[in-house]
N, C-alpha and C positions, 0 to 999 in steps of 0.2 A: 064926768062928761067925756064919750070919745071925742079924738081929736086927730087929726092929719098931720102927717110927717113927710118929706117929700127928698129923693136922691138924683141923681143926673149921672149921665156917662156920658161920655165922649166915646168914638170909634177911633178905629187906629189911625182911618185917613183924615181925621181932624187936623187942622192945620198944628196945633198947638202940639197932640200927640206923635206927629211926623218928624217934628222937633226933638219931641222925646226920646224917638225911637234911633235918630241919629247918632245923638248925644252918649247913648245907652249904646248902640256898636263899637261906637269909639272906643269905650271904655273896655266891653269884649276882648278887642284885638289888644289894645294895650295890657292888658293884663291877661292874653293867651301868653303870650314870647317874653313880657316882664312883670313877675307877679306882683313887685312890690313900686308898681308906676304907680305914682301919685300923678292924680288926672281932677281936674275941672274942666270940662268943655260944654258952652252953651251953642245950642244954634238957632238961627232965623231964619226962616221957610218965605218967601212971598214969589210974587208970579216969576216965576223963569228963573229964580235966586235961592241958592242955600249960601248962607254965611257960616262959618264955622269961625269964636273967637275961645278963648279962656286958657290954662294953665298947665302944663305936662314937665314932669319931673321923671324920665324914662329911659332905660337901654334899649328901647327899640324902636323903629323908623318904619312907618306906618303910608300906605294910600289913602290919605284922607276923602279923595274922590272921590277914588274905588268905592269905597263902605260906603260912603253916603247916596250914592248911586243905587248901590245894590235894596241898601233900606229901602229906599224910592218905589224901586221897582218891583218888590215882595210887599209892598201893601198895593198896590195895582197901581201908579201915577204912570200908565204906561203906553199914553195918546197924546197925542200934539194940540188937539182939541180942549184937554186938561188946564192948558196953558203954564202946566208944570211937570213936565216929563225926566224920566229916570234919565234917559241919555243926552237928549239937550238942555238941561238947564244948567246956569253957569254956578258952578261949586269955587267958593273964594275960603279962603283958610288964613287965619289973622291968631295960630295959636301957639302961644311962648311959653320960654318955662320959666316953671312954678317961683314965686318969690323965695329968696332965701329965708326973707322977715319971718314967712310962713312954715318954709320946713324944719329951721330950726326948733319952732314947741312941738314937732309930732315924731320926728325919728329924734330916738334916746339910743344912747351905747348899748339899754337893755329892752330890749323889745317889750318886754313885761310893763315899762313905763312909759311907753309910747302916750305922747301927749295927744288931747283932743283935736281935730283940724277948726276946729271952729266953738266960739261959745254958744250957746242955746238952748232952747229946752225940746222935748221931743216925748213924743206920746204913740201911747200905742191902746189898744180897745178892743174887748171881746164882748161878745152877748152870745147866749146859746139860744137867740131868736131864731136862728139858723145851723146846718148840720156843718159847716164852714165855720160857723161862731164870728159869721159878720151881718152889721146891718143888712133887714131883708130887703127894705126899697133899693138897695147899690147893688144886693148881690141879683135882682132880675133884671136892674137896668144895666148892669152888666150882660145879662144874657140875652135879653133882647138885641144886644147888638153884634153879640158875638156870633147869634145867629142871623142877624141880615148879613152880615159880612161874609158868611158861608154860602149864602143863599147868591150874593154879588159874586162870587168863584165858582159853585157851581153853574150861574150862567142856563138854565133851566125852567127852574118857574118864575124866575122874575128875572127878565133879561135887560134892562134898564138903570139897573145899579149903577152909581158911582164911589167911590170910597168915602167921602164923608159923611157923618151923621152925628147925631147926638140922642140923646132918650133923658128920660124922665119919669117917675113911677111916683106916687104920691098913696099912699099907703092911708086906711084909718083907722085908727086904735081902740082899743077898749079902755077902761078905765083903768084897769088892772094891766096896761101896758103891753097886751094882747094883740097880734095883728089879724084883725078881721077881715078883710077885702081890700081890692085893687080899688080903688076910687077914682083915679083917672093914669093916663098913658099917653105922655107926648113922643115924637119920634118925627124930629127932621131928618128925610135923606136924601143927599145930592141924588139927582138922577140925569140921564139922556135928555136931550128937545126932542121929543117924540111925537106930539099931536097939539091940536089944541091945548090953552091951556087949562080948561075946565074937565075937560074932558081924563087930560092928563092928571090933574090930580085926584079926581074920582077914581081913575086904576088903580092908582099909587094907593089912596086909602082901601078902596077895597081888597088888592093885594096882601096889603099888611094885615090885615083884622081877619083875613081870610087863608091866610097860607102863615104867616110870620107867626102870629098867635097859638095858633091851633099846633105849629112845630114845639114854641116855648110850652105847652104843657104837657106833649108829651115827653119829651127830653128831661122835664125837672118837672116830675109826676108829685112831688110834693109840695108845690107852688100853686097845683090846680085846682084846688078849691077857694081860692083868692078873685080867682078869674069869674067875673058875672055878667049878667048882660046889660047892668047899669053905669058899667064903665064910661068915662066922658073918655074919648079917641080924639088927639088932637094930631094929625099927621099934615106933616107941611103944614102949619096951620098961619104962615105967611104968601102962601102960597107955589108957584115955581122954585125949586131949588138947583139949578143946573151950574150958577157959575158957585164954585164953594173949593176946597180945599186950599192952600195958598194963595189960588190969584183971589179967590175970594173974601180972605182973613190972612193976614200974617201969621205965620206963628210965633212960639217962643218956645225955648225948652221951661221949664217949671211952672206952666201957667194952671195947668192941671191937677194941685194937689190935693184938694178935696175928694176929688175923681180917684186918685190913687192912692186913697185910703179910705176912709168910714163913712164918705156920702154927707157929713156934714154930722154924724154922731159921734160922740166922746169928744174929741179935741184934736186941735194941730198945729204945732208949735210953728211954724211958718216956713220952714226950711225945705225947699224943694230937695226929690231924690237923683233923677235922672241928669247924667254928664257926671257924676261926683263918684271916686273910689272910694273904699269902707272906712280910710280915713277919717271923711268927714262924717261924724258924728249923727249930722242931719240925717245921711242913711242908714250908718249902722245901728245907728239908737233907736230910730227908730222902728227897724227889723226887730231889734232886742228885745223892744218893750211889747210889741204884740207878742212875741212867740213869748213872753211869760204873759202877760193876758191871758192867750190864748191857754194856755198851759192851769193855768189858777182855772179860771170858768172850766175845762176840761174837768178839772178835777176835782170839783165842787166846792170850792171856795166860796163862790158866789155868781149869782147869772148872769151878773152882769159887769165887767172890769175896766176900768181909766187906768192908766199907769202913766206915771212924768220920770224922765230921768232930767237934768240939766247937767253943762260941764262949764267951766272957762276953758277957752284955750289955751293948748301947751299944757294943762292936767291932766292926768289918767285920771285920776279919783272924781267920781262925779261931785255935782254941788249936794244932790240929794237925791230922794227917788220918794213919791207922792203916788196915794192908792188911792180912790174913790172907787167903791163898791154899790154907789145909790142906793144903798140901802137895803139892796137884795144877799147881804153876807151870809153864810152860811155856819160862820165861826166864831164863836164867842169871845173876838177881838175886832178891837178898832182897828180904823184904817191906815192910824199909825203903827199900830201893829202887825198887822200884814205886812206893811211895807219893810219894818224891820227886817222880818223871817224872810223878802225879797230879796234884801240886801244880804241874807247870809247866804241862800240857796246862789244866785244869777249874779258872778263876777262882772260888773258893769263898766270897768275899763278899755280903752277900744283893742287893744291888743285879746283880750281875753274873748270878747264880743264879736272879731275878726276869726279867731280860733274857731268860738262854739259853732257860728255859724256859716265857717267855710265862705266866709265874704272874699277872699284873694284870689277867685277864680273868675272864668269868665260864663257867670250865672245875669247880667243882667238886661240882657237885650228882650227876654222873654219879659220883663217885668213891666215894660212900659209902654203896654196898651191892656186898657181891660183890669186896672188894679195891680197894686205891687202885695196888699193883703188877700188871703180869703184864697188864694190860688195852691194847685195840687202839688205836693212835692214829690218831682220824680229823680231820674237817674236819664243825662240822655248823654251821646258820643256829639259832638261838634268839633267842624275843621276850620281852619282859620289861617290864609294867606296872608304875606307877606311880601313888601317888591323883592326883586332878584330870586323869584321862586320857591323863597322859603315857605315850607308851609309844617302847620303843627294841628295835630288832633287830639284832644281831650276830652277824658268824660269824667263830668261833674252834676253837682246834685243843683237841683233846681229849687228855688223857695223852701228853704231850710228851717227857716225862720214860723214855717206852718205846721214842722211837727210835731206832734204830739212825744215830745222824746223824757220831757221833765214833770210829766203827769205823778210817775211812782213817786219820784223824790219829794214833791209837794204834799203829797197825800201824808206821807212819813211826815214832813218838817209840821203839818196843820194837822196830823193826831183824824186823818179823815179814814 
């Protein structure tokens, strides 16, 4: 019997993701000038307020305003109207360093045995439903919003925009696990008081269904036979959306983890990413485990890939690593077996894990809107000030963790 499956996204001016995105520069700048800052910093967005509290172990001396401001003002919070603007709102900072209790399990005399920052378990997930090898309902509601948010910048055919939104895409399957059709599309977005409000939400849907829609298939031409005209469109479907972004909802930095990673498929050990250096486990395991997912489904293992790693903290050596394949293997072993040949190919220690994928740089500001999985890995140059005018430029690789780099080795270790 088909059956429905349903994903969500967040936009970057979501209160929750503004958060993220804070938490996420922090950690940029702290690891442009000190590569081996051990950092936790959470923040909390609401009207006219950023809070900044959590943990820094670091050589270097940072504008916490500064960045938080700048984040503000490059996703648009850039009107008094907002009731949360880049230059007036009050930026308070409440953050100390790191417990000793804490740094003592994670720096060793030898880096090689650099202990876990944290115990947990951490999952990562591929399917080749998609040319990304991630959930297809997260990978459009992803792009539905990446491109109203383009659509809010250019400032053109929909002149209205404000920064927050959210989406939703509910997919229906075949029996055979097949995605057939789009079967419904939600999409709240802050907008302007511009007219009535009947009126006003009438443009607002016809807009979207009319210009948004018709952008999203040709941009991702192989999405577009999904698209019917039996789609249920639920846009505003509370109606007015004008007061939204922090004065509207508080945020948090890690409220969002579903959203930044599989849409609610495979699994998620519970550990938010964003504010935390590779240290903690929560992020670098998790980077780890999709980029072998990804890497196994690449190489035909099987189409479909779960991967667990777990640690205690203060250990390198993980507790264990767990494969579920649902059944789609391609290899004449169990999924205890695969996970073996995991553990011989993918050093799963954080220091090794930190190595493979160039986590000690300042790659993570890009990661925290829009998905930390599924995204393209590039190569870009980024500059990064300092008070008393220091400033440093570095180019580094961006989502590492999505390359295709361990394909040959796997294909050799599974005889494919």
């Amino acid at each position: 019997m088909a059956y429905l499956f349903t994903s969500e996204s967040v936009s970057e001016g979501h209160p929750d993701k503004v958060a993220d995105q804070i938490s996420d520069a922090l950690i940029d700048n702290f690891l442009a000038f000190d590569p081996e800052s051990k950092v936790a910093c959470e923040t909390l967005v609401t009207t006219g307020q950023v809070i900044l509290a959590g943990e820094v172990k670091s050589e270097t001396y940072l504008d916490v305003q500064t960045i938080a401001r700048d984040v503000i003002k490059k996703i648009g919070y850039t009107k008094s109207e907002y009731m949360f603007e880049a230059n007036s709102c009050g930026v308070l900072s409440a953050i100390h360093e790191q417990s000793a209790d804490i740094n003592q399990g994670v720096d060793r005399a030898s880096k090689e045995e650099q202990g876990a920052g944290d115990q947990g378990m951490m999952f990562g997930y591929a399917t080749n439903e998609t040319e990304n090898y991630m959930p297809l309902a997260l990978d459009i509601a992803h792009a539905l919003l990446i491109e109203l948010a383009n659509l809010r910048r250019e400032d053109a055919e929909i002149t209205y925009l404000r920064p927050d939104a959210k989406s939703q895409v509910t997919l229906e399957y075949s029996d055979d696990n097949k995605p057939q059709r789009i079967d419904a599309i939600v999409i709240s977005t802050q907008h302007d008081d511009f007219a009535p409000e009947a009126e006003m939400l009438a443009k607002i849907k016809n807009d979207l269904i009319s210009i948004l829609i018709p952008r999203i298939k040709a941009k991702y031409p192989q999405y577009a036979h999904l698209f019917n005209d039996q789609i249920q469109y639920h846009i505003n479907p509370t109606g007015k959306f004008v007061i939204g972004g922090p004065h509207g909802d508080t945020g948090l930095t890690g409220r969002k983890i579903i959203v930044d990673t599989y849409g609610g498929k495979g699994a998620h050990g519970g550990g938010a990413f964003s504010g935390k250096d590779p240290s903690k486990v929560d992020r670098s395991a998790a980077y780890a485990t999709r980029h072998i997912a990804k890497n196994l489904v690449a190489a035909g293992v099987a189409d479909e890939i779960l991967v667990q790693v777990s640690y205690a903290i203060g250990v390198a050596k993980p507790m264990g690593i767990f494969v579920d394949t649902y059944g789609t293997s391609k290899v004449n072993l169990t999924n205890g077996e695969i996970a073996k040949k995991v553990e011989e190919i993918f050093d799963m220690r954080p220091y090794f894990i930190e190595q493979r994928l160039k986590l000690r740089n300042p790659i993570y500001s890009e990661t925290a809107a829009y998905g930390h999985m599924g995204r393209k890995p590039e190569t870009v140059t980024k500059t990064f000030k300092a008070p008393g005018g220091i400033e440093k430029t570095v180019t580094v690789e961006l989502f590492t963790w999505e390359k295709l780099d361990f394909v040959d080795q796997v294909k050799t270790a599974f005889g494919l």
